[in-house]
C-alpha positions in Angstrom: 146.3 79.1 109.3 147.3 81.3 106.4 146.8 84.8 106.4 144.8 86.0 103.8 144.6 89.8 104.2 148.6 89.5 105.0 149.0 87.5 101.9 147.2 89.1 99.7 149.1 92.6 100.5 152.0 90.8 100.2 151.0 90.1 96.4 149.9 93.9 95.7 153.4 95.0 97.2 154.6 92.4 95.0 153.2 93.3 91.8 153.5 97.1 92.2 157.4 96.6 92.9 157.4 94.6 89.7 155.9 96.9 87.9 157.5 100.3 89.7 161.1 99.3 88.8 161.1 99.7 85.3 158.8 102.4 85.5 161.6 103.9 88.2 164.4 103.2 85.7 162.6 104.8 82.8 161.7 108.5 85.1 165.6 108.4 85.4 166.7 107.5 82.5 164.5 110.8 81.1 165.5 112.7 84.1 169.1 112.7 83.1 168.6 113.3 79.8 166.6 116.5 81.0 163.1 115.4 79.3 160.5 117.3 81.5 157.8 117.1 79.4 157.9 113.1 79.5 154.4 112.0 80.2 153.1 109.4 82.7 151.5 107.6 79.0 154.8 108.2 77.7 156.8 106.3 80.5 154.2 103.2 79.9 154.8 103.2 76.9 158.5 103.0 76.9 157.9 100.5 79.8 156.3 98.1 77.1 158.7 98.9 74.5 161.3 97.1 77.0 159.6 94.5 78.1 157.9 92.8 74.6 161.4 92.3 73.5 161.9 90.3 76.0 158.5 88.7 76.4 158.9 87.7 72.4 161.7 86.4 73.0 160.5 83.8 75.3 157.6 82.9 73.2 160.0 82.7 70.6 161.5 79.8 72.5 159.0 78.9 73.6 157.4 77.5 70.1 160.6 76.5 68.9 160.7 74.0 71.7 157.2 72.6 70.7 158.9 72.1 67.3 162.2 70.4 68.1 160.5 68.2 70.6 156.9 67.2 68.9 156.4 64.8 71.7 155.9 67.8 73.9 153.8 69.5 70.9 151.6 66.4 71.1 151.0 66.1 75.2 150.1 69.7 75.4 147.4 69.7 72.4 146.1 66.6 74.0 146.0 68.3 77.4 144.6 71.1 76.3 142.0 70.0 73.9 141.1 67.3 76.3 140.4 70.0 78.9 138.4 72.5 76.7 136.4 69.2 75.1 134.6 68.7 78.7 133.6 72.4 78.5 130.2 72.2 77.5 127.2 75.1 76.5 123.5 73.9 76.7 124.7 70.2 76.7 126.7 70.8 73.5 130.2 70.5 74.0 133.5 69.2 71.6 134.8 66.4 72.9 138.4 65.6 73.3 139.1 64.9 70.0 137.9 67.8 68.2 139.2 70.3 71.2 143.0 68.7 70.4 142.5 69.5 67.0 141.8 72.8 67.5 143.9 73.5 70.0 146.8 71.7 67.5 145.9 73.8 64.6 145.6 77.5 66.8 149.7 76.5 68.3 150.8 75.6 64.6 149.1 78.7 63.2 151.0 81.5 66.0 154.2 79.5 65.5 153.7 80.1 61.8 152.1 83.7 61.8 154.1 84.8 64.5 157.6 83.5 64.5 157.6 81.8 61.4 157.9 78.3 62.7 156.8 75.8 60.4 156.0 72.3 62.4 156.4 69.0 60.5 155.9 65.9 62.9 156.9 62.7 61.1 153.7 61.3 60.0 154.7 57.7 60.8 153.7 58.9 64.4 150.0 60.1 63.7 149.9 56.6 61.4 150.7 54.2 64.0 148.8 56.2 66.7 145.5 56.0 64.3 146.2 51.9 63.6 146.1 51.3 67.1 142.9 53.2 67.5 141.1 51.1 64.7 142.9 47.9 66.3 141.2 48.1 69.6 137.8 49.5 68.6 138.1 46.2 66.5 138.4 44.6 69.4 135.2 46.0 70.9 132.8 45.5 68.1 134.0 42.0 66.3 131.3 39.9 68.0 128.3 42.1 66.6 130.3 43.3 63.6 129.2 40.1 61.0 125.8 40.1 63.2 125.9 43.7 61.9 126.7 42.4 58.3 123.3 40.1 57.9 120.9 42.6 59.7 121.7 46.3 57.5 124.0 45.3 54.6 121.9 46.8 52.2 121.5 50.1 54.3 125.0 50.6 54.9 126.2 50.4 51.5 123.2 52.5 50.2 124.2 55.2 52.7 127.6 54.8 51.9 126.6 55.6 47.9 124.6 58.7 49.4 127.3 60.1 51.0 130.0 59.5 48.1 127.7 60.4 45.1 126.8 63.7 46.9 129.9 64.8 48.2 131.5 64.0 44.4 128.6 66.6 43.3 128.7 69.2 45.7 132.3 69.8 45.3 133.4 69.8 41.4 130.0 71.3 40.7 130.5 73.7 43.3 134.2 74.6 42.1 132.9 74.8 38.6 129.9 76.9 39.2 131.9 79.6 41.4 134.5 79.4 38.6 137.4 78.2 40.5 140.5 77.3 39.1 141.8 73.7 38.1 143.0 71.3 41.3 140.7 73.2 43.4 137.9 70.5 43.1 139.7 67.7 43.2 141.2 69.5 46.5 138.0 69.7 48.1 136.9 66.6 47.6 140.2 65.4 49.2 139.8 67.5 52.1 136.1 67.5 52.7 136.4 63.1 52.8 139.2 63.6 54.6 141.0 61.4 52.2 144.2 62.7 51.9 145.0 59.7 49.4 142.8 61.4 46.9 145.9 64.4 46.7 147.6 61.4 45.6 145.4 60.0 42.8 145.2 64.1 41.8 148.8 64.5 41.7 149.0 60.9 39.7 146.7 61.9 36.9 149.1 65.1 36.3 152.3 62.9 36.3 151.4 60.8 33.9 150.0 63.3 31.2 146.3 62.3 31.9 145.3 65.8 32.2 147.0 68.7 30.9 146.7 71.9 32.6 145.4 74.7 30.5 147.9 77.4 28.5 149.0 79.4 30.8 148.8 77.3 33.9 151.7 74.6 35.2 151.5 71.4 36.9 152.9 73.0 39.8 149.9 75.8 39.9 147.7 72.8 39.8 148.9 70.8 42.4 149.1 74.1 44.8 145.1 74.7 44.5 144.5 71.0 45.3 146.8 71.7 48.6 145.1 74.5 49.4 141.5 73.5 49.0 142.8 70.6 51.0 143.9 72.4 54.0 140.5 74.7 54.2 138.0 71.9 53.5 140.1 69.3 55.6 140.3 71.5 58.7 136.7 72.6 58.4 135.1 69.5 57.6 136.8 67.4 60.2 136.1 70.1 63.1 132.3 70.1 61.2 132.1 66.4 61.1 132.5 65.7 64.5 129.8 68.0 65.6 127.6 67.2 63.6 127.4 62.9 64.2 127.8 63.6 67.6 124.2 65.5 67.6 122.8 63.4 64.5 120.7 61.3 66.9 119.6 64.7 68.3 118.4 67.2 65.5 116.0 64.3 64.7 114.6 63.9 68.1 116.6 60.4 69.0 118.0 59.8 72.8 121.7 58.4 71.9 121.9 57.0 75.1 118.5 54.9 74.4 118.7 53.8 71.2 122.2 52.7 71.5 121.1 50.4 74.5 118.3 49.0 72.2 120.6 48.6 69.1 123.4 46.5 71.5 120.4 44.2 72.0 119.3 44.2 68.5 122.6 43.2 67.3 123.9 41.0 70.4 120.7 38.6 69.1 118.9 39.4 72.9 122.3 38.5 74.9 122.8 39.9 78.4 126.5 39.0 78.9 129.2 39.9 76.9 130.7 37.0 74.8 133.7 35.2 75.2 137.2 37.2 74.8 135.1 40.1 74.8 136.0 43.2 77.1 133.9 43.1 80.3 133.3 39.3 80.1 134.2 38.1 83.1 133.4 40.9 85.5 131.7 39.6 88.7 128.6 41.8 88.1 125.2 40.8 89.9 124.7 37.8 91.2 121.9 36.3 93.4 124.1 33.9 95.3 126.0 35.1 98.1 128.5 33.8 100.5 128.2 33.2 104.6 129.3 31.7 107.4 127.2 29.8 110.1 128.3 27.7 113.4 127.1 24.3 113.3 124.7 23.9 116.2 121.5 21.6 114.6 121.5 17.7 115.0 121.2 17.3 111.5 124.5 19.1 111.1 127.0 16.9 113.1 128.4 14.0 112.9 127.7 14.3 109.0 130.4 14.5 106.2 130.7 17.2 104.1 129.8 14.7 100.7 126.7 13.7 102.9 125.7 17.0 103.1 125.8 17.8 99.7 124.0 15.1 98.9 121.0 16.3 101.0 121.5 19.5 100.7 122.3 20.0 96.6 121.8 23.9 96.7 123.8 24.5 99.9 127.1 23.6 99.1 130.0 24.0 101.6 133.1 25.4 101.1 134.9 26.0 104.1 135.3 24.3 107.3 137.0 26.3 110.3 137.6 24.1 113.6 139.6 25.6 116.6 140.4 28.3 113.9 142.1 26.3 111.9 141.0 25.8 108.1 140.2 21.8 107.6 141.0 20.0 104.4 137.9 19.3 102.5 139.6 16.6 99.9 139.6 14.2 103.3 136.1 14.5 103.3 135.7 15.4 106.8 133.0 15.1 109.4 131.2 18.4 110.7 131.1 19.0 115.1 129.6 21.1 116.7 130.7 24.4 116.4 132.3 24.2 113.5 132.0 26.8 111.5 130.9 26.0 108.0 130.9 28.7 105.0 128.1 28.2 102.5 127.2 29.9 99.0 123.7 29.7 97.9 120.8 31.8 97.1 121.0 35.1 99.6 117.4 35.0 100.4 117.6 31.4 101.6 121.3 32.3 103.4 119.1 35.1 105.3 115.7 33.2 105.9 116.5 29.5 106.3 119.9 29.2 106.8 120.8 30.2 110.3 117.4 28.1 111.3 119.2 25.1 109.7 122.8 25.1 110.0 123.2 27.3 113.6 123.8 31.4 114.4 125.6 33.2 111.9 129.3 33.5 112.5 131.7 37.0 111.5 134.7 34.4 111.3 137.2 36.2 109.0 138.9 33.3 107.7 135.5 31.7 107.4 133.8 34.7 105.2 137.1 35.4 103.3 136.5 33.1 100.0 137.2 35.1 96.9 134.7 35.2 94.0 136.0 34.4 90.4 134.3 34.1 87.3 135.4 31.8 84.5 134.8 30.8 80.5 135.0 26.8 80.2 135.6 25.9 76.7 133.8 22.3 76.9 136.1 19.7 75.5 134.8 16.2 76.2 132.8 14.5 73.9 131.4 12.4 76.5 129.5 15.7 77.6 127.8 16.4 74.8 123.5 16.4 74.9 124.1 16.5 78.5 121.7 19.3 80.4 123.0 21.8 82.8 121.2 20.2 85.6 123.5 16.6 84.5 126.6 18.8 84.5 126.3 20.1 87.9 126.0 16.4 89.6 129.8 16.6 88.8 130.3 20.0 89.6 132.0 20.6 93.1 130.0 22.9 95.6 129.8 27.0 95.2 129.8 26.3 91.5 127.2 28.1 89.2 126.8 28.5 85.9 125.8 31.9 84.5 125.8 31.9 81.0 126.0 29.2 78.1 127.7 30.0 74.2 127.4 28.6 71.2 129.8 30.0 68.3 130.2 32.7 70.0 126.0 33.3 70.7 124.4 33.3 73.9 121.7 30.7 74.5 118.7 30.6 76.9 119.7 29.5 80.0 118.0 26.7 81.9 118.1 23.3 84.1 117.3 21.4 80.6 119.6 23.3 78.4 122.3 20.8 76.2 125.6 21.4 76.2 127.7 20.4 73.4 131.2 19.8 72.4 133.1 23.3 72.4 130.3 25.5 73.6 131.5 28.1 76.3 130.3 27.9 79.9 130.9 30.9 82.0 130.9 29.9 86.2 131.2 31.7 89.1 132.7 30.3 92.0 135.6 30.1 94.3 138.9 30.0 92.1 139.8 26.2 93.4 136.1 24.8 92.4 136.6 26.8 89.0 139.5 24.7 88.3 138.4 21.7 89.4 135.1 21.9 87.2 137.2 22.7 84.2 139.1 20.0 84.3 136.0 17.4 84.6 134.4 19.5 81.4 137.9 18.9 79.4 138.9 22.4 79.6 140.3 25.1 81.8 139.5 28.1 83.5 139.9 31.0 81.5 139.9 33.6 84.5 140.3 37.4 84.1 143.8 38.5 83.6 145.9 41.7 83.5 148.6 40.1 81.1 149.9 41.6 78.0 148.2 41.9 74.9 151.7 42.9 73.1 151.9 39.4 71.3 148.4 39.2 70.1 148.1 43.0 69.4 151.7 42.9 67.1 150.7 40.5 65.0 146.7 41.0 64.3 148.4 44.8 63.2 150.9 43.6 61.2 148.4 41.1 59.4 146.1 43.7 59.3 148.0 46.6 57.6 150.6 44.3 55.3 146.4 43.6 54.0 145.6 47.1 53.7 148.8 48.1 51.4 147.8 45.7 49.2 147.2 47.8 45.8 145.7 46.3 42.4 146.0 49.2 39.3 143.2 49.5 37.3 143.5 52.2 34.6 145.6 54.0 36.2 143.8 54.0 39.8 145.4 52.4 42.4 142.9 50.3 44.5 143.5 49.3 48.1 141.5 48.1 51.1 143.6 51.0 53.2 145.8 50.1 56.5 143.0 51.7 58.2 140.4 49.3 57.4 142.9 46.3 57.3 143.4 47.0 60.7 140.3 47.2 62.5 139.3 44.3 60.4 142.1 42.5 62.0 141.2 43.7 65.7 137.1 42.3 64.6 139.1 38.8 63.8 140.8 38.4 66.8 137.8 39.2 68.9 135.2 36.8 66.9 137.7 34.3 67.6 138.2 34.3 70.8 134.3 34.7 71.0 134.3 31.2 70.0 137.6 30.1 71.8 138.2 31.8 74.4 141.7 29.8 75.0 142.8 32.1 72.2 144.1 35.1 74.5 141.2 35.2 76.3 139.1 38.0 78.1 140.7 41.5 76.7 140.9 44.0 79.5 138.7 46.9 79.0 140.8 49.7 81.0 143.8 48.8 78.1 141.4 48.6 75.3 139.6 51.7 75.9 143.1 53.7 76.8 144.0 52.5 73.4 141.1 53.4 71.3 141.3 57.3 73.0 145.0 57.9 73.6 145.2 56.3 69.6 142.6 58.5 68.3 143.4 61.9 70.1 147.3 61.8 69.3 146.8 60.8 65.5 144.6 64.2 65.5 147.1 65.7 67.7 150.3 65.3 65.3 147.8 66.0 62.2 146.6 69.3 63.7 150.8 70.2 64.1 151.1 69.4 60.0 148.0 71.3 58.6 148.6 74.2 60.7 150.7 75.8 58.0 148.3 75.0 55.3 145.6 76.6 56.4 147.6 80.0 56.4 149.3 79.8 53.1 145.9 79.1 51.6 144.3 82.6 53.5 143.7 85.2 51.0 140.8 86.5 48.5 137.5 85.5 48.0 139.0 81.9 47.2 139.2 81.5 51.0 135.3 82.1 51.2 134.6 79.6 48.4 136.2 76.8 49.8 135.2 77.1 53.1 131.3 77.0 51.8 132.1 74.3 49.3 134.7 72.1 51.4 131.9 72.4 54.6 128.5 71.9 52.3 130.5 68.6 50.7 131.5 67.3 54.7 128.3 67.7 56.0 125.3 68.0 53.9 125.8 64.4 52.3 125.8 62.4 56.1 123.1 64.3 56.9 120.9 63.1 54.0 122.3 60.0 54.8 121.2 59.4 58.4 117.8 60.8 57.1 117.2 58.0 54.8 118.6 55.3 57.2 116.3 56.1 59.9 113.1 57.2 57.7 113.6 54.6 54.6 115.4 51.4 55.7 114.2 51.9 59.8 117.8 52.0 60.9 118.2 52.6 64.6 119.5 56.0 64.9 123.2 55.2 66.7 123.7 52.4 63.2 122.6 54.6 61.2 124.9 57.1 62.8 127.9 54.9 62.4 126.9 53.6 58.9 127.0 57.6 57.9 130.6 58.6 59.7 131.6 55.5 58.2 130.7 56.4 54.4 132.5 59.7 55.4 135.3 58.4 56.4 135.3 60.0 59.5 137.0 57.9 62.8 137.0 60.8 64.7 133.3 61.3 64.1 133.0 57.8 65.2 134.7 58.7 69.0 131.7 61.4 69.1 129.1 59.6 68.7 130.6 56.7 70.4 130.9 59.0 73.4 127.7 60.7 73.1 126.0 57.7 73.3 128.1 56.1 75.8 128.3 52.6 73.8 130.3 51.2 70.3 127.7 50.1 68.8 128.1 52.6 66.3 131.0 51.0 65.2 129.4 47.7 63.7 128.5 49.5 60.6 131.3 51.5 60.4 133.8 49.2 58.1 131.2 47.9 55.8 130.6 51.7 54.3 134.0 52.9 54.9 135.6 50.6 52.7 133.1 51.2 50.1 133.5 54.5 50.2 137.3 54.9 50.3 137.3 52.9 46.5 134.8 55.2 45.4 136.3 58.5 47.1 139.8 57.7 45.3 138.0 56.7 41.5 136.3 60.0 42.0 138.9 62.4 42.9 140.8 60.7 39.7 137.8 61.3 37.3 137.5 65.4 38.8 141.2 65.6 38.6 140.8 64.5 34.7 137.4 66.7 34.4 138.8 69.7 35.4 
């Protein structure tokens, strides 16, 4: 046992020897040099004159290290501002994303302030990190995501138009009526969209002589206001925007966790089990079949082979014969004895009610009872199957076999004993891993079983198609036009998955534990390095009433157009809150307002619409930042 009393005295005497020696040192120092008069206030004092020296000095280093090695910047902003995002007041908390961004910014700010540190983390780092976030949310949605397409099309570009025509207004209007000077508009509208391209098509329209600043002005004053508006609005807006889709859903009055449940079902067209290549399709789950063992005691048991019994006793099936504790071959097609003991897998209220009444006493055999589960997609490729029903299938179908779910290009289909299969629908079994193989092989395929092998391969190229797409540019007038690596990508990650829905020999299942890690390690380091950059920014650009200004501007033009937004989705087109949600974060270009309301509502549903009014959005966002540039 530890001793608390003797520890804790131990501490005290600790702590006052710490602090007695330099306050000894100091009373002798003045003792020597004959200073009576020095006060016990004066002796602290000098006491803290010695020690901040030293104490800066260590904070000193200790910053500098964050900014030689940005790795370690990154891992402590996402530690910390994972840890403050589960904080929460009245249900309302951060989230991980938004508490590493502020935690980012508040480090890159006191290096700055403090020991003028400037961070710069190579952005090629936050890029990548942000691509393999859209990649794997990709991944999650591309089933529902052309589902998505055909049921709100209409509703997501018309909130996308919302959001961009209001935010356009808000800010150069807003700049103009408050009298701020040129670059500042075309600044906020940057940094309120979180666009950061839009700098770019600011800084273009200077270059190339399309605006002139006015006398007295350079193209270097210019270009500073956009910067700084930037920093404000971008900091402000992003922090703003997060908070504000996470609670969308409810200001209005909507349960997140409700209405995202009744939009998966909406847009899944009814389905109960993931499709094909989807995470989480081939987990076990529920099941009413279950697996024991009995020893063979009944007459009508013994002497019988096992193909005789399944022949009289269809929904019984056997898989496992133990005799003398030995495991007996089944492909010899052996006869039961008595006291054999015989594992069966059929439905658990039977196994409990008739089962031991027909077969004999049940029987705790280990090696009997030890028959591991799997579950399986069967991609059906024999043509001699096809218009076949399910109950035809299963005369060929070896014992323990059952069939839980039956897709059709890549769409779930009532299940029953009539159902047709046809050539390349998806069957998903459940069984023991040797019947699992054995039935794919008489349905022409094989057993697509879950699997913890690398996505690498599939992942590296779907990203590289994806983003060599999104740096395609077409000019027009002097605008440059481009789909964005951002979009490319998760576009990529929604083809990948909507094939494998409907082949699920392409890669098969995805793994949810390396999907998910993907989409929030992705997300939360790509705001991580980001926060280390715009740190700096946000100082350079503190001073006046400008500050004031854009702040008010930079946060009306982030938040008041989503918000009108969402309110016509759900009131005028009848959008389910959590689509409308996503269609909204989507116009704003907002992926870290995406993670909020993906984890307030505990599903990625919210996703589906998200592509369809970002990529919208992001041509209009850059054509007007050009024409305010010009304006001004």
């Amino acid at each position: 046992m530890v001793d608390l009393k003797r520890g804790g005295r131990t501490i005290l005497k600790s702590a006052v020897c710490s602090l007695g020696l330099p306050l000894l040192l100091v009373a002798k120092t003045a003792a020597a040099k004959g200073d009576a008069t020095l006060s016990a206030s004066g002796v602290i004092g000098q006491v803290f004159d010695t020690v901040r020296p030293v104490t800066e000095a260590g904070l000193h280093g200790f910053f500098q290290l964050l900014g030689n090695q940005p790795i370690a910047f990154v891992m402590l902003a996402l530690a910390l501002g994972t840890l403050i995002g589960k904080f929460s007041i009245k249900t309302i908390s951060l989230g991980s994303t938004a508490g590493t961004l502020l935690v980012g910014i508040a480090i890159s700010m006191i290096a700055e302030a403090s020991f003028n540190i400037t961070y710069a983390i190579p952005g090629i780092l936050s890029s990548f990190m942000l691509l393999l976030f859209m990649y794997a949310l990709g991944l999650k949605v591309g089933p529902q995501f052309f589902s998505g397409l055909r049921k709100g099309g209409l509703a997501f570009v018309c909130i996308g138009l919302i959001v961009w025509s209001l935010n356009w207004v808000i800010c150069y209007f807003g700049a103009k009526l408050v009298g701020l000077a040129p670059g500042y508009a075309t600044g906020l509208i940057s940094g309120s969209y979180t666009i950061t391209a839009i700098l770019g098509v600011g800084q273009g329209a200077l270059a190339s002589g399309a605006y002139t600043p006015p006398a007295g002005m350079t193209v270097e004053e210019v270009g500073a206001n956009m910067a700084a508006a930037y920093a404000i609005s971008y900091v402000l807006s992003t922090v703003g925007i997060i908070l504000l889709i996470r609670y969308l859903p409810r200001i209005f009055g909507h349960d997140a966790v409700a209405d995202a449940k009744l939009a998966e079902a909406e847009f899944s067209g009814g389905a109960i089990h993931p499709v094909p290549g989807a995470p989480g399709a081939l987990t076990m789950g529920f099941s009413p079949f279950g697996v024991r063992a009995f020893a063979v005691t009944h007459k009508r048991f013994i002497g019988r082979t096992v193909s005789q019994l399944a022949e009289d006793f269809p929904e019984v099936p056997i898989l496992r014969v133990i005799r003398d504790g030995e495991i007996v071959d089944l492909a010899s097609d052996p006869s039961v004895k008595k006291n054999d003991v015989v594992t069966v897998r059929a439905d658990v209220d039977k196994l409990i009610l008739e089962e031991g009444e027909l077969i004999g006493p049940e029987s705790d055999d280990s090696q009997a009872r030890n028959i591991p589960m799997e579950v399986a997609d069967v991609h059906i490729g024999s043509h001699k199957l096809s218009g076949q029903s399910l109950s035809e299938l299963g005369r060929i179908m070896p014992g323990g076999v059952a069939v839980r779910a039956l897709f059709r290009g890549g769409t779930e289909l009532p299940l029953g004993p009539k159902s047709d299969v046809r050539f390349g629908d998806v069957l998903r079994l459940s069984g023991p891993d040797v019947a699992l193989k054995k039935t794919a092989k008489q349905l022409g395929g094989h057993a697509i079983l879950p699997t913890m092998k690398s996505e690498v391969l599939y992942l590296a190229f779907a990203m590289l198609a994806g983003y060599l797409v999104g740096i395609v540019t077409v000019t027009i007038s002097g605008i440059p036009f481009a789909l964005g690596t951002s979009a490319g990508v998760i576009m990529a990650g929604v083809g990948v998955s909507y094939f494998r829905s409907r082949n699920p020999d392409f890669g098969g299942p995805v793994h949810e534990g390396a999907r998910s890690f993907l989409q929030d390690f992705g997300l939360n380091a790509f705001v991580a390095v980001l926060s280390a950059n715009v740190g700096p920014k946000v100082i350079s650009a503190l001073g006046g009433d400008t500050i004031l200004w854009l702040a008010l501007i930079g946060v009306a033009g982030a938040l008041v157009p989503p918000f009108v937004a969402f309110w016509v989705g759900i009131k005028i087109f009848g959008l389910n809150s959590i689509i409308a949600d996503g269609s909204a974060t989507g116009a704003r270009n907002s992926t870290p307002g995406l993670n909020a309301i993906m984890e307030e509502s505990g599903s990625s549903v919210a996703a589906i619409p998200y592509p369809v009014s970002y990529a919208l959005t992001t041509v209009l966002a850059l054509i007007g930042g050009y024409i305010s540039m010009i304006l001004s």
